[in-house]
C-alpha positions in Angstrom: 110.9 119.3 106.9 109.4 116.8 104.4 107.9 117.2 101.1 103.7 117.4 100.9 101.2 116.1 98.6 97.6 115.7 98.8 94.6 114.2 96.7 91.3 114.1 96.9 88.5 113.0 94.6 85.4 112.8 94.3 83.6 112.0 90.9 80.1 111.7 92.0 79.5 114.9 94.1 77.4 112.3 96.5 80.2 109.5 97.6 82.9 110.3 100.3 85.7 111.0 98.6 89.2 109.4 99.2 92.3 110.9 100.6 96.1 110.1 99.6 98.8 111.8 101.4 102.3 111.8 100.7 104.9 113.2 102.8 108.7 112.8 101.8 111.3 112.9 104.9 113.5 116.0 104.3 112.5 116.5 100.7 112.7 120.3 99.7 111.0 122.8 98.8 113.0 123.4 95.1 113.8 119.6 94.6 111.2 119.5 91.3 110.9 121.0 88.1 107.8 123.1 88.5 109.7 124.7 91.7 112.8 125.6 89.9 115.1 122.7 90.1 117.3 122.8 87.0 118.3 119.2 86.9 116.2 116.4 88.8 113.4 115.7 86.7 110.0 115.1 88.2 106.8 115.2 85.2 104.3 113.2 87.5 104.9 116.0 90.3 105.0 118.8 88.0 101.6 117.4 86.4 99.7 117.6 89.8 101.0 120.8 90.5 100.0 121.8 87.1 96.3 120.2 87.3 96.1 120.7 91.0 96.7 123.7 93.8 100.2 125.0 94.5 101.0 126.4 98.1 103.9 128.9 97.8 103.2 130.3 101.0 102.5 128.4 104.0 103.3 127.3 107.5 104.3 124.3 109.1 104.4 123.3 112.8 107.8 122.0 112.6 111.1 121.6 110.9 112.0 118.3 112.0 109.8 114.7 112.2 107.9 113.6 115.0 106.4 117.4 115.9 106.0 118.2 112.2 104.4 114.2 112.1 102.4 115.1 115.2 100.7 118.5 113.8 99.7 116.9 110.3 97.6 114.2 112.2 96.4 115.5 114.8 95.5 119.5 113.8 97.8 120.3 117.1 100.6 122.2 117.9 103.3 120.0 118.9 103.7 121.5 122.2 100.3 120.8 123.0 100.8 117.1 122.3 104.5 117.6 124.8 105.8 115.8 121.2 107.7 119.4 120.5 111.5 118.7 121.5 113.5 117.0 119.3 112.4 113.7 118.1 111.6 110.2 119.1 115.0 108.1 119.3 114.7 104.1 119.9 115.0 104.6 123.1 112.5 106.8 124.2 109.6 106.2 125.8 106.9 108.1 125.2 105.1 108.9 121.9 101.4 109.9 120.5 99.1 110.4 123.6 96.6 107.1 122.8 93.8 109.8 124.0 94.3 111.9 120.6 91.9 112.0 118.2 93.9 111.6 114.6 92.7 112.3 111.4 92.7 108.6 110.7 90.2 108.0 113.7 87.8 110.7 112.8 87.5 109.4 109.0 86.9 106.0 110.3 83.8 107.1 112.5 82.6 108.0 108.7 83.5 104.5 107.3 87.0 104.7 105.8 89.1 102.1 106.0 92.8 103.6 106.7 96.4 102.8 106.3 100.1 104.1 107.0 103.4 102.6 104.8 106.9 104.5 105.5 107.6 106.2 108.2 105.4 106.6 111.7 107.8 108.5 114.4 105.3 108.9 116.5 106.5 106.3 118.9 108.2 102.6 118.4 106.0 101.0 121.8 103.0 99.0 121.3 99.9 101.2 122.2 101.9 104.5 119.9 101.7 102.2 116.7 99.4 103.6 114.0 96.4 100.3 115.2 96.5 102.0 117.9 95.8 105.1 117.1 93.2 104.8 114.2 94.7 102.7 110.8 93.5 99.5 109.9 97.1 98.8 108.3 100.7 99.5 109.1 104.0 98.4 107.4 107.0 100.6 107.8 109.7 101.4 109.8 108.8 103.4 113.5 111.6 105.7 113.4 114.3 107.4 110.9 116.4 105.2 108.6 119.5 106.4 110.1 119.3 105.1 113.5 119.9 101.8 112.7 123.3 99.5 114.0 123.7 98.7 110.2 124.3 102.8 109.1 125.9 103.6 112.4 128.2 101.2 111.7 129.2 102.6 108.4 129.9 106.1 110.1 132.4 104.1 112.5 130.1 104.1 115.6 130.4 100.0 116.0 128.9 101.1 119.6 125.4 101.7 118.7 123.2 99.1 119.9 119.5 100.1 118.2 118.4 98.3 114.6 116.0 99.8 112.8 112.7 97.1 112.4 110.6 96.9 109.7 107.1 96.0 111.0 103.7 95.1 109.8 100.8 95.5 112.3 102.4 95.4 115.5 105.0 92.9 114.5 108.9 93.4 113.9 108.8 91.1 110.6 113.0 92.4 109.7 116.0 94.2 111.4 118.4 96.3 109.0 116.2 95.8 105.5 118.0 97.1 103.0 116.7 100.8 102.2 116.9 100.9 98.9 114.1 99.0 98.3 111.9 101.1 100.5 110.1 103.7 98.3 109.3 101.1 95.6 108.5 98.6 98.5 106.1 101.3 100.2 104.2 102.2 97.0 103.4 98.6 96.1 102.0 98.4 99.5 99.9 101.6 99.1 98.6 100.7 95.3 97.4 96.7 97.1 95.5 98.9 99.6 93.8 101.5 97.1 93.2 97.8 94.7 91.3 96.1 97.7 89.4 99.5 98.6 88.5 101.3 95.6 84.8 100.4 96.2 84.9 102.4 99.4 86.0 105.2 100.9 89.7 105.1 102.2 92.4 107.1 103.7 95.8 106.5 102.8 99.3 108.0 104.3 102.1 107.0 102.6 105.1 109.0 104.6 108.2 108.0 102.1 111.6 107.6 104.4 113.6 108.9 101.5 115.3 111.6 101.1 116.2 111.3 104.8 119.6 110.3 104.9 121.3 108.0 104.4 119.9 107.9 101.1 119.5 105.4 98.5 117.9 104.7 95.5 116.6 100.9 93.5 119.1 99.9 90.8 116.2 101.0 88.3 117.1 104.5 89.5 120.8 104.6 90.8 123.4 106.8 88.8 120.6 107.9 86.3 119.9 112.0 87.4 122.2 114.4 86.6 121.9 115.8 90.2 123.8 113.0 91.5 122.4 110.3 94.0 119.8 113.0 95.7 118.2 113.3 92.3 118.2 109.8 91.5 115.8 109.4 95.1 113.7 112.1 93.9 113.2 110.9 90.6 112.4 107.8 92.0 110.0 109.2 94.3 108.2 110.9 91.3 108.1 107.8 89.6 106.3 105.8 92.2 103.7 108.6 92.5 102.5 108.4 89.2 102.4 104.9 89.7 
């Protein structure tokens, strides 16, 4: 399950108004303040819920990442889209039908320019890729941060033969990148992209890997919540959304 939020604003009541999503792999439900968590601090979070809408009860189409992926963009049930058992491993070979229409693609029929940073699971081939299937921009990583030779190799399984790429467009640009630079890393990407595009409507996802594990968190953050590690990721996920 990952954590969910949304904005939207529109200030003039005429102009299209833009669309941020952030999802955050495996986050839960009680990991903020304004949800009850005792100890991980999270003000920018808390603020939107405060100023914003608060869902306390809801459904979602799936408890684990490429069907729960699969319903958010594409208004399906998971089954529907055959992406409903398990998830996507490096060495699968399917992914997103091409012949889906995703969010992304119907916003751009109005004129927004779009763009994915984190996390895609929706399939590591070519025509799956998020320019594929509606986004003008992609840099992430196509499946989870654990299945990677570098982490599997830390658990003792030297016999795991995938890396985990870090790609831009359609290109592998890194093997292995070192994770905890990958929230910060993300959001930079996402605040360049709202920079260039604040004069026109845009749709940004930013699906954060973290707090998937194996987690880590920036030296900025590391060793400073009193909920241990986890809260240190969390913290620094709040901070890079009020950024």
């Amino acid at each position: 399950m990952a954590g969910f939020f949304y904005s939207c604003k529109n200030e003039t009541g005429t102009s299209l108004p833009n669309f941020i999503i952030i999802y955050a792999d495996d986050m839960g439900y009680g990991d903020i303040t304004s949800y009850g968590n005792p100890s991980i601090r999270t003000p920018r979070l808390d603020r939107m819920a405060t100023e914003g809408a608060r869902l306390t009860n809801f459904y979602i189409p799936a408890c684990v990442c490429t069907p729960s992926r699969a319903g958010l963009l594409s208004g399906c049930y998971p089954k529907r889209l055959s992406l409903h058992v398990r998830v996507l491993f490096p060495d699968s070979d399917h992914g997103i039908n091409p012949d889906e229409e995703l969010l992304p693609e119907l916003l751009k029929e109005k004129g927004y320019s779009t763009a994915v940073f984190g996390k895609w699971h929706l399939g590591h081939r070519e025509k799956f890729l998020p320019l594929q299937n509606g986004f003008d921009e992609y840099y992430g990583i196509p499946f989870s941060n654990d299945m990677s030779r570098t982490e599997m190799i830390k658990k003792g399984n030297n016999n795991y033969k995938y890396d985990l790429p870090l790609i831009r467009g359609n290109d592998t640009i890194q093997l292995n990148s070192e994770q905890n630079r990958f929230t910060g890393m993300f959001t930079d990407a996402a605040i360049d992209f709202i920079k260039r595009h604040r004069e026109q409507p845009f749709f940004l996802y930013l699906p954060h890997p973290m707090p998937h594990i194996p987690i880590y968190a920036s030296d900025d953050f590391r060793g400073k919540s009193p909920a241990g590690l986890y809260g240190d990721v969390i913290e620094e996920i709040d901070y890079n959304t009020g950024r």
